[in-house]
C-alpha positions as CSV (number, residue, x, y, z in Angstrom):
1,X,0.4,25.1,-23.6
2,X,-3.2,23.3,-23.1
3,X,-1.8,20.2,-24.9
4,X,1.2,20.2,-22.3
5,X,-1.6,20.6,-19.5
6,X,-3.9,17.8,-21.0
7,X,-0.5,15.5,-21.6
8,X,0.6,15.9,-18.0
9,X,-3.2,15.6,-16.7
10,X,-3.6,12.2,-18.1
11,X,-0.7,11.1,-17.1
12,X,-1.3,12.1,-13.8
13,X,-4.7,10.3,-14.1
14,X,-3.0,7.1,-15.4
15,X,-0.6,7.5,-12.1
16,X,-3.3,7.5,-9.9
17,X,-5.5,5.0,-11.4
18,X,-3.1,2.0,-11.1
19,X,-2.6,3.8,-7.5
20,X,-6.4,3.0,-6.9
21,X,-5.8,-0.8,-8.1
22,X,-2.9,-1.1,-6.3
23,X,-4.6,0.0,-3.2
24,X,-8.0,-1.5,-3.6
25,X,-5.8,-4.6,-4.4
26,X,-4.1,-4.7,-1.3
27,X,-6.8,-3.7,0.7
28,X,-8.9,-6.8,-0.5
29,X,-5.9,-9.1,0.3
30,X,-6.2,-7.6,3.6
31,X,-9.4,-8.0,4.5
32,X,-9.6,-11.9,3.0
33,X,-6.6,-12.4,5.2
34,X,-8.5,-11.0,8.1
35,X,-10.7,-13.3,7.1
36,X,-9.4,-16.6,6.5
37,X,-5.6,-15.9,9.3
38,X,-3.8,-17.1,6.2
39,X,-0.4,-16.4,8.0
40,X,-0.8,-17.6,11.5
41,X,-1.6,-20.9,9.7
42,X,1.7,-20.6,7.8
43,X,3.5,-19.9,10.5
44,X,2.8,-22.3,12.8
45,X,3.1,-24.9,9.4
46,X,6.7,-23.8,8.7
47,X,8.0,-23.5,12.6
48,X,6.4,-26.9,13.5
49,X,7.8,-28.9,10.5
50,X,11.6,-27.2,11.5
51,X,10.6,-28.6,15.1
52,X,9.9,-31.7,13.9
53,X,13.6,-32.3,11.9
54,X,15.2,-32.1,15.3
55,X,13.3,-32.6,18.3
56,X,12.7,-36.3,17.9
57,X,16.5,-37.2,17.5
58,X,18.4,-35.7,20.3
59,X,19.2,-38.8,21.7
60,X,20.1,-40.6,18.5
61,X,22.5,-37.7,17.5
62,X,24.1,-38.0,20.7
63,X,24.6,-42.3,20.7
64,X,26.1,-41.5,17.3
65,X,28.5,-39.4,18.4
66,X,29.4,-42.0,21.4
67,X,28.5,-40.3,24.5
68,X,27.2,-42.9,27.3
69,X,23.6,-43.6,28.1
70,X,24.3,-41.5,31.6
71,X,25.8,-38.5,30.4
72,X,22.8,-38.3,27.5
73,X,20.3,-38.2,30.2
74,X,22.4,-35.0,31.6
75,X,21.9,-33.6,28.2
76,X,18.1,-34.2,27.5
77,X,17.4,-33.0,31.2
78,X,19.6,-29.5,31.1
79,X,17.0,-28.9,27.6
80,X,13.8,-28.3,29.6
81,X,15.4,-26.5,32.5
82,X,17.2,-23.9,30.5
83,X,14.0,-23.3,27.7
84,X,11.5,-23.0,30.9
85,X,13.8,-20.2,31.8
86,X,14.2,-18.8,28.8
87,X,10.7,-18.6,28.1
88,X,10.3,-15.8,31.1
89,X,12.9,-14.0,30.0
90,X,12.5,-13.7,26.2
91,X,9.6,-12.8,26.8
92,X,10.1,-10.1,29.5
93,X,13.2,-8.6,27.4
94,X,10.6,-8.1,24.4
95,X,8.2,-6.6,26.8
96,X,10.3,-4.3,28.5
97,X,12.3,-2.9,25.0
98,X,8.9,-3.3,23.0
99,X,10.7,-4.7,20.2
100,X,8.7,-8.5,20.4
101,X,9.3,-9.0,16.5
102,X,13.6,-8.3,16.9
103,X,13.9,-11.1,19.9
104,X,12.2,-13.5,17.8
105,X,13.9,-13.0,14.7
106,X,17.2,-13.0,16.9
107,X,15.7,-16.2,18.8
108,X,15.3,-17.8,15.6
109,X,18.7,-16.5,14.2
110,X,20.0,-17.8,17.6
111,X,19.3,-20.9,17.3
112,X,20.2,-21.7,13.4
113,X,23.8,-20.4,14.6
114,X,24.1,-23.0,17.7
115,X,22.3,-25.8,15.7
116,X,25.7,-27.0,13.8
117,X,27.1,-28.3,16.8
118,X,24.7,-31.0,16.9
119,X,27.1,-31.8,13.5
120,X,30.3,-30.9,14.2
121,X,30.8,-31.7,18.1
122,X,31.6,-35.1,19.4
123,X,32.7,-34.6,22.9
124,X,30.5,-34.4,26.0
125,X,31.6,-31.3,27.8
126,X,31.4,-29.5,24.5
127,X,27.8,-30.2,24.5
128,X,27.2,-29.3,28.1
129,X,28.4,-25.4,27.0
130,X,26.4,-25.5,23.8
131,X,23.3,-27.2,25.0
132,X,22.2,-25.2,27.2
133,X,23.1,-21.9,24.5
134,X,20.4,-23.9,22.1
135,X,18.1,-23.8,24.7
136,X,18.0,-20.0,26.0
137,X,17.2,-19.1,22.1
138,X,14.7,-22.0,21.3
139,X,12.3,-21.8,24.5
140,X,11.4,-18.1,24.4
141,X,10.2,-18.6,20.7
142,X,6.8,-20.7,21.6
143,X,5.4,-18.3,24.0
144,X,6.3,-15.3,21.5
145,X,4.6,-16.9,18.9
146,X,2.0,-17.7,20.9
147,X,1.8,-14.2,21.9
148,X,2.3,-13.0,18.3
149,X,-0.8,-14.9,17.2
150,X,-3.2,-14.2,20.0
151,X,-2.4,-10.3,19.2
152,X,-3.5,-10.8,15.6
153,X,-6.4,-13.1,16.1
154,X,-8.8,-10.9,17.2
155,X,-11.4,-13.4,17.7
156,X,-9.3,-15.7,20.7
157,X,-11.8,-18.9,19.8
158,X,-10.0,-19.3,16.6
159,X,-6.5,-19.6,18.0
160,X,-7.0,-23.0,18.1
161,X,-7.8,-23.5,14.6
162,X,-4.9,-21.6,14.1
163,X,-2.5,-24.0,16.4
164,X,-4.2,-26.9,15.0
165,X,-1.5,-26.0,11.7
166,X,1.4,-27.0,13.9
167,X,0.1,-30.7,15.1
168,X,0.3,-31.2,11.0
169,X,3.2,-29.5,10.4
170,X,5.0,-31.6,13.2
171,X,4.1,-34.4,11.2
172,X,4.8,-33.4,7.8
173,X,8.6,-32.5,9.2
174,X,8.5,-36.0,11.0
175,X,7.5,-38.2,8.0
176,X,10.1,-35.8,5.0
177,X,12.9,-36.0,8.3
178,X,12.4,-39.8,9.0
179,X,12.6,-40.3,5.1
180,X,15.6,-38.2,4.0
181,X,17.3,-39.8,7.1
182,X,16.7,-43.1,5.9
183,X,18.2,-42.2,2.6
184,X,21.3,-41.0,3.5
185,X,21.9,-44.4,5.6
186,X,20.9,-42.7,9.3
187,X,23.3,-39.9,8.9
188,X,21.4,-37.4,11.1
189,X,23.4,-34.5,9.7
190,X,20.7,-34.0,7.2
191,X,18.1,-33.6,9.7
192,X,19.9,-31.2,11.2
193,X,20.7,-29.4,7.7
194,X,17.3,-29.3,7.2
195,X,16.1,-27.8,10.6
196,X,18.7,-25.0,10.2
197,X,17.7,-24.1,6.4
198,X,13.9,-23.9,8.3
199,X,14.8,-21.7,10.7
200,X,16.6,-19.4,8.9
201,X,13.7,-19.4,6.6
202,X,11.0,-18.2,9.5
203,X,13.6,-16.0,10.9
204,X,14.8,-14.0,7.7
205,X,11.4,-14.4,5.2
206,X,8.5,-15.7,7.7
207,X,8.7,-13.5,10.5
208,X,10.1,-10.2,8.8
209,X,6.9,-10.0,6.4
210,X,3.9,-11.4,8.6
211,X,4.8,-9.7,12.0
212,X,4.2,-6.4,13.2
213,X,6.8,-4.6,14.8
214,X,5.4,-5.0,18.6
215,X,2.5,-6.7,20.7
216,X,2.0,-3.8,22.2
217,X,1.5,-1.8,18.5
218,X,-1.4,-1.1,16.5
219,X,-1.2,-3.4,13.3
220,X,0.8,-1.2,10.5
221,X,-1.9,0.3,7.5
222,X,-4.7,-1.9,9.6
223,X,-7.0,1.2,10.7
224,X,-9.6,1.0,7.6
225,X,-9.9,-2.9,8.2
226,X,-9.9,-3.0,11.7
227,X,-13.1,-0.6,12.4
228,X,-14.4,-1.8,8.7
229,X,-14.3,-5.5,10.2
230,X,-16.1,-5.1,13.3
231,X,-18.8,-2.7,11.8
232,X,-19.7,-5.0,9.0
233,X,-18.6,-8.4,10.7
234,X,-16.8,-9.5,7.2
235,X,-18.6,-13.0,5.8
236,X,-20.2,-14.1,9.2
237,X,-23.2,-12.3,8.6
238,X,-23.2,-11.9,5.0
239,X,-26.0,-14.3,3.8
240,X,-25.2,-15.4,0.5
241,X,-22.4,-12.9,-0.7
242,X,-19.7,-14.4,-1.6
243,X,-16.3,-12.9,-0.7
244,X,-15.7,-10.2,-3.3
245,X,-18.9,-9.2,-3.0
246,X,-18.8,-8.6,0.9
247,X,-15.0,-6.9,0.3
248,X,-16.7,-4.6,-2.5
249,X,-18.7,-2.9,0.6
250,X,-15.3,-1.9,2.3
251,X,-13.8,-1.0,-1.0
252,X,-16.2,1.2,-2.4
253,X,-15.8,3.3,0.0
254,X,-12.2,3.9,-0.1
255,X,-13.4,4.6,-4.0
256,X,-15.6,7.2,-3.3
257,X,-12.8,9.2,-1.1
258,X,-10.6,9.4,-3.3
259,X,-12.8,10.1,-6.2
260,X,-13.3,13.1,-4.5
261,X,-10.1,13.8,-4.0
262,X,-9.3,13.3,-7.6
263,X,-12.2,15.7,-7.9
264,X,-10.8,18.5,-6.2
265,X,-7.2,18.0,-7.7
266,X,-8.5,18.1,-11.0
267,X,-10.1,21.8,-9.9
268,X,-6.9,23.1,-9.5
269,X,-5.3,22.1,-12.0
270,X,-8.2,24.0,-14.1
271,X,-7.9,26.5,-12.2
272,X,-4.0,26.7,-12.4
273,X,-4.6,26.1,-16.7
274,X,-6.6,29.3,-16.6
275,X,-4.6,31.4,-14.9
276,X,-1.4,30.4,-17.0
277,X,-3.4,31.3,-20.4
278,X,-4.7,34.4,-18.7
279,X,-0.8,35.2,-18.0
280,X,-0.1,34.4,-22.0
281,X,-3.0,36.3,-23.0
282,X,-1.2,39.5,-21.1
283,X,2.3,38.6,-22.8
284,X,0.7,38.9,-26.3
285,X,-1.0,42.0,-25.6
């Protein structure tokens, strides 16, 4: 019976020791990313270098499908006129449901579904329905993310540093886009193949991981790191700690919690070991 007991007890501790790595783990990555805004940067790469497969070659895409200089310029000018409105009401949907992190995946989704036409449709009436579609998803995606980052950047000075990752991921896109085109003989197609395999990609992996729920939420599992943060100020006063060192202070505590809970469960199960050989003892008897 105590060899059951000790069996089951050590497996319980090996259980809740890789628990404690796991945790202390994750906790680190947390705070480093707190840190260091590893996934606004990311973002803002990714979403900048789909941008930059497409933006540039509107107007090529529609000379190569042999719609006159005039009815091109209606094109390009119904663009801005129908993302300016879209970004107020994107925006104001999300606020009003408090679901900010569905309208931007559906944005996103939105606008991988309407890019084919700018593959399959020659005609110019055809575009006048579909462009201005494109353009109610794509504009309310900026000012989200925008939003999106400014909520998880706690420390608004660094937004910029942040945004900064979009100038170079416009012209990453620009330079791979411009190449690939040239490849395949100025067959935009692939550009836009490319943009919609991008923005399924922030839409589906991007946004779904990274993103809370809402603006208006509390980051999920973020309590410990958000008052641990501000107490200690993480790395900006830390001398000459390095990193680990300085996440040690946050982790150790988180240590000694639940090796006091370990503490106390490991009292009752004593306690519960006694009482079931007191029980045997009174069977024998």
């Amino acid at each position: 019976m105590n060899e059951d007991n000790k069996v089951k007890s050590n497996d319980k501790d090996g259980t809740n020791n890789k628990k404690d790595m796991m945790n202390e783990l994750s906790l680190k990555l947390k705070i480093i990313e707190e840190k260091y805004l590893i996934f606004p940067k990311i973002m803002y790469l990714i979403i900048f270098i789909s941008i930059a497969f497409i933006s540039p070659f509107f107007t090529v895409i529609y000379e190569s499908k042999g719609i006159p200089s005039s009815e091109i310029g209606i094109l390009v000018g119904l663009y801005p006129i129908f993302t300016t409105i879209s970004s107020f009401i994107l925006p104001m949907i999300a606020d009003r449901i408090k679901e900010h992190k569905i309208i931007l995946i559906l944005a996103y989704l939105g606008t991988a579904l309407v890019a084919p036409v700018f593959i399959y449709v020659n005609s110019f009436y055809l575009f006048l329905f579909f462009v201005p579609i494109y353009a109610l998803f794509n504009g309310g995606t900026s000012p989200l993310n925008d939003a999106y980052v400014l909520f998880i950047v706690k420390d608004k000075i660094k937004y910029g540093k942040q945004r900064m990752f979009g100038a170079i991921g416009f012209g990453i896109g620009a330079a791979i886009c411009g190449v690939l085109v040239a490849l395949f003989n100025n067959n935009y197609t692939v550009a836009v193949v490319c943009y919609i395999i991008t923005q399924l990609f922030v839409a589906l992996v991007i946004l779904p991981i990274g993103l809370p729920r809402s603006i208006d939420s509390k980051k999920e599992n973020d309590d410990v790191i958000e008052y641990e943060l501000d107490e200690y100020d993480l790395i900006e006063n830390s001398g000459n700690n390095s990193l680990l060192n300085e996440v040690d202070l946050f982790v150790e505590k988180d240590q000694d919690n639940t090796k006091l809970e370990k503490e106390k469960n490991d009292d009752k199960e004593n306690i519960k070991t006694d009482d079931d050989d007191d029980d045997d003892d009174d069977d024998d008897d």
